[in-house]
N, C-alpha and C positions, 0 to 999 in steps of 0.2 A: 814594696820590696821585691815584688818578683819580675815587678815592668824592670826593675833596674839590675835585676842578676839575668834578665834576660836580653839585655840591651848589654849586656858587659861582656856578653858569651857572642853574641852576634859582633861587637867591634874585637874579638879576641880573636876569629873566626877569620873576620877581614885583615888584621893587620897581620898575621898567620898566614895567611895567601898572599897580600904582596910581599910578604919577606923574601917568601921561597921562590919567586919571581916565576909564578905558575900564571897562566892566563887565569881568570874566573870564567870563562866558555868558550870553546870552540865550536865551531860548523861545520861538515863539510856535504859529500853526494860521494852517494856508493851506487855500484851494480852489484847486481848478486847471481848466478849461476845454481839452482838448487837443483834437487831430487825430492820430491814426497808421495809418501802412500797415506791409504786409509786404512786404517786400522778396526775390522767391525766388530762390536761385541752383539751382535743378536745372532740367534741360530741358525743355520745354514749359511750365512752369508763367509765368504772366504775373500782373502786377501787376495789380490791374481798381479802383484807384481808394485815398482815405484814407476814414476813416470818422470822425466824433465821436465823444469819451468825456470822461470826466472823474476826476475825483484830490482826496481831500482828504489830509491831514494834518499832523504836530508836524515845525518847522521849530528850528534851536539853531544858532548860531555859540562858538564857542570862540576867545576873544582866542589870539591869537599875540604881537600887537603895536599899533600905535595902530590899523594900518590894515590889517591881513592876520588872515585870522579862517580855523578850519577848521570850513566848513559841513557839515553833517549833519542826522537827521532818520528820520521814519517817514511813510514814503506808503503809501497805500490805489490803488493803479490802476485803470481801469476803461478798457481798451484796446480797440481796435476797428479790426481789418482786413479788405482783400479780398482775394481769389487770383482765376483762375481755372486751369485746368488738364483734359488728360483724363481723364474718370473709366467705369469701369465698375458698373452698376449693374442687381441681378436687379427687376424688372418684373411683378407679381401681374396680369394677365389672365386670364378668366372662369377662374378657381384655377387656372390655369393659368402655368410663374413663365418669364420668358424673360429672359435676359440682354442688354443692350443698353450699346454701348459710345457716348457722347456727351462735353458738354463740362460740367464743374461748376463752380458760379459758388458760392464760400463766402465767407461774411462771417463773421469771430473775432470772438469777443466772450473776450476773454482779462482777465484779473484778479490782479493782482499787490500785494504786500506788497516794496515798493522799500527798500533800505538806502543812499543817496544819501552820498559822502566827496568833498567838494571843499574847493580852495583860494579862500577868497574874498577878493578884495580891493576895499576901500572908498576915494571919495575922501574928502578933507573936505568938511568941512560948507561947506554954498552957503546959509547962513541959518538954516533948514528941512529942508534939501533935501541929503541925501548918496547918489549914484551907486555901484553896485557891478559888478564882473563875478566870474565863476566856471568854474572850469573843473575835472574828477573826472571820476571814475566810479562809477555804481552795479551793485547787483546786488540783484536779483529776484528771487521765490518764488514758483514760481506757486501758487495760491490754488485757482481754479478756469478748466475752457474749456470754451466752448459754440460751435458753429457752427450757420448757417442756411444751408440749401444751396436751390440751385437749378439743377436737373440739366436739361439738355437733351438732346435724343436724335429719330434718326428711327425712325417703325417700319416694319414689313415693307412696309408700303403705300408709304413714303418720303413720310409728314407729318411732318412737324415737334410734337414734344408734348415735354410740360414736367414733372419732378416735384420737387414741395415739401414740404422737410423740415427738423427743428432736434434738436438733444440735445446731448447731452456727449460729448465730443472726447478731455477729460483724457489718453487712451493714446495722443494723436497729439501731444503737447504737454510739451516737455522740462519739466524741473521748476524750472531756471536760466536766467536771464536776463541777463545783461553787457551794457554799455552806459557809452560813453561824455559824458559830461554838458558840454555848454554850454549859459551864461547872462549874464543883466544885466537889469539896473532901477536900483528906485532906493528909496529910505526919505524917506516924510515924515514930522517929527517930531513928532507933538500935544505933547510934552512932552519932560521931558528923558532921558527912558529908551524910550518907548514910540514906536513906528513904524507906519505901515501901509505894506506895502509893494507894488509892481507890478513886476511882471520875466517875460522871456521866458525861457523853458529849454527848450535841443533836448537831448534826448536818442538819441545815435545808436546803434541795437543792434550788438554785438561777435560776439556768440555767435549757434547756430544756434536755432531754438523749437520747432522741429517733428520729429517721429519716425514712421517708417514707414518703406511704400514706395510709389507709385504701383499701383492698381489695374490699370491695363491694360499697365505693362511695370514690373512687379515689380526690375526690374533699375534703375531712375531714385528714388534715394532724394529724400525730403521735404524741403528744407532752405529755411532763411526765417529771414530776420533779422526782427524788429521794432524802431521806429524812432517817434519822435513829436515834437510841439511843443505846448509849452503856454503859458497865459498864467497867471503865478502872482498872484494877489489873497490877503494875507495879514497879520496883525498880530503885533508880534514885542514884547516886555516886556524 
């Protein structure tokens, strides 16, 4: 009885979709233009600003019904944050190496493979012109992470000196990423299937990014949400 109330809900489902003469999925490829920071919750560590990045990739709706579609997709990230915090760091003088404890100013350049599941809901048609919003969650793979530091510090003399540095981070950098997704824009129509579309999406991070512990009190572990906004410019079939 239930294979057959469930088979009756799935053909009600379909002949419910061709009625309203909605496609059952579309495709298409977006760029995205964002800004994101990190957000840190351990002690000492402070925010020092957002950075630009950007994001391409395949964007897919999945009819539900006339007007409710479950968005999904493949993004490419290309994320960019600042910290700063204390850091300790050894100092190469005439080969001679000294440790010095100062403040580190790092910019993430972090890189993600995004897996986006939202619920989207569209109005009607305004001519041309149909509005949507959305609201999911994604999750993230990290890819690759690089930081550029900029260390400050006094020396014995108590000047003020500076050291500059960049590499891979990867061991300081969870492997997962969670985040939850709002949005809205809108679909212009060139025809009667195809769109180009324009819409904002925040993306707010859930989960922690970072792994370690603090250089100079080993006891203050690493922890930082990432977080962004973007402008999405996209075409959908």
């Amino acid at each position: 009885m239930k294979k057959v109330i469930l088979l009756a809900g799935i053909c009600l489902l379909i002949s419910h979709i061709a009625m309203s003469q909605v496609k059952p999925f579309r495709f298409g490829l977006k760029l995205a233009p964002n800004a994101a920071w990190v957000s840190p919750d351990s002690e000492s560590y402070e925010k020092d600003g957002a950075a630009p990045g950007f994001s391409w990739g395949f964007i897919s709706d999945f009819t539900i019904t006339e007007n409710y579609f479950v968005g999904t997709g493949f993004n490419v990230n290309y994320l960019n944050g600042k910290l700063q915090y204390p850091h300790k760091m050894d100092i190469i003088e005439d080969e001679d190496t000294t440790t010095y404890t100062g403040t580190l100013k790092r910019k993430y350049n972090f890189r993600y493979i995004e897996l986006p599941l939202t619920l989207k809901m569209k109005t009607n048609k305004f001519n041309t012109t149909q509005f949507y919003g959305q609201i999911g969650f994604s999750l993230g793979f990290k890819v690759k992470s690089k930081a550029q530091d900029d260390f400050s510090y006094k020396d014995e003399d108590g000047n003020y000196m500076s050291e500059t540095s960049e590499g891979d981070i990867s061991h300081e950098v969870t492997l997962l990423k969670g985040a939850l997704v709002l949005g809205g824009g809108l679909e212009y129509y060139i025809d009667e299937s195809t769109s180009i579309l324009v819409g904002i999406t925040f993306s707010n991070g859930l989960s922690n990014v970072l792994k370690g512990t603090n250089t100079v009190d080993p006891s203050i572990e690493q922890k930082a949400s990432l977080s962004y906004i973007e402008l999405s410019l996209g075409v959908i079939f």
